[in-house]
N, C-alpha and C positions, 0 to 999 in steps of 0.2 A: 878833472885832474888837477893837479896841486900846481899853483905857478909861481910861486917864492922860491929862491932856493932855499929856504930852511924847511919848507914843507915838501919838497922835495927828497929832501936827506932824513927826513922821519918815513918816506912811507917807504927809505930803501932801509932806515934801522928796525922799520915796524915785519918788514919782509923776511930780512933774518931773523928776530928773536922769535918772530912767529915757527919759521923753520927749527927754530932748536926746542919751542917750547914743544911742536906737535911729537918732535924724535924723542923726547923726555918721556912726553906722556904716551908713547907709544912703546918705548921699554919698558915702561910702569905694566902696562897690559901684559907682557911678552913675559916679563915676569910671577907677573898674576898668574898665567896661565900654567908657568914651568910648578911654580908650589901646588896646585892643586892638581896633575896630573902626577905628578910623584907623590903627594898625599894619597891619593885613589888608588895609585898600584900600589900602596903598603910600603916602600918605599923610604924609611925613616931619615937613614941618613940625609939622601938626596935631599928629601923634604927640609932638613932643615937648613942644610946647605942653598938652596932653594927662596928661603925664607928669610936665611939671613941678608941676604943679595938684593930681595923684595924690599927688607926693612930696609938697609940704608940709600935706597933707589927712593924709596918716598920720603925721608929721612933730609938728601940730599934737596928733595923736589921742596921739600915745604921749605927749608932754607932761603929758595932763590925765589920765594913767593907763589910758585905754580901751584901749590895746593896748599887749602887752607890746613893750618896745625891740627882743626880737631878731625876734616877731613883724611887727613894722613894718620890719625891716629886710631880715625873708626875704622879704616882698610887694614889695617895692623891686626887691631882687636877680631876682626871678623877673619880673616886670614888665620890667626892664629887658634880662633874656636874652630877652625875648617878641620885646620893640620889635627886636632886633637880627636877632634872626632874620626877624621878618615885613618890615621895610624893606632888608635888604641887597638889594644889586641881586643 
């Protein structure tokens, strides 16, 4: 266990950001999953309404450093060859 106070006060700022980074990456999923179940029922609108919500969710993520840019850009790219293939008529 940590005996300084300044190593102290890191493993209680390391406790929080862990907390918001896990809720980050855990609407990132929650998301994931809303586009491709409204992709799969045909679903157009929804899907991109869906999609859009995705994009600036990992949009925001890469900003604050929780994922890397090309990371967020491959889940983009592949999300949106999902949406195309699961909505074409």
């Amino acid at each position: 266990m940590a005996n300084t106070k300044s190593a102290l006060k890191r493993v209680r700022q390391n406790k929080a950001a862990n907390a918001r980074n896990q809720a980050a990456k855990s609407r990132i999923r929650t998301l994931r999953k809303k586009v491709k179940v409204a992709a799969e029922a045909g679903n157009k609108e929804a899907a991109e309404v869906a999609y859009r919500e995705f994009s600036s969710a990992l949009d925001k993520s890469r900003k604050s450093n929780l994922l890397h840019r090309n990371a967020a850009n491959r889940l983009k790219s592949r999300m949106a060859r999902h949406m195309g293939k699961a909505v074409a008529p």
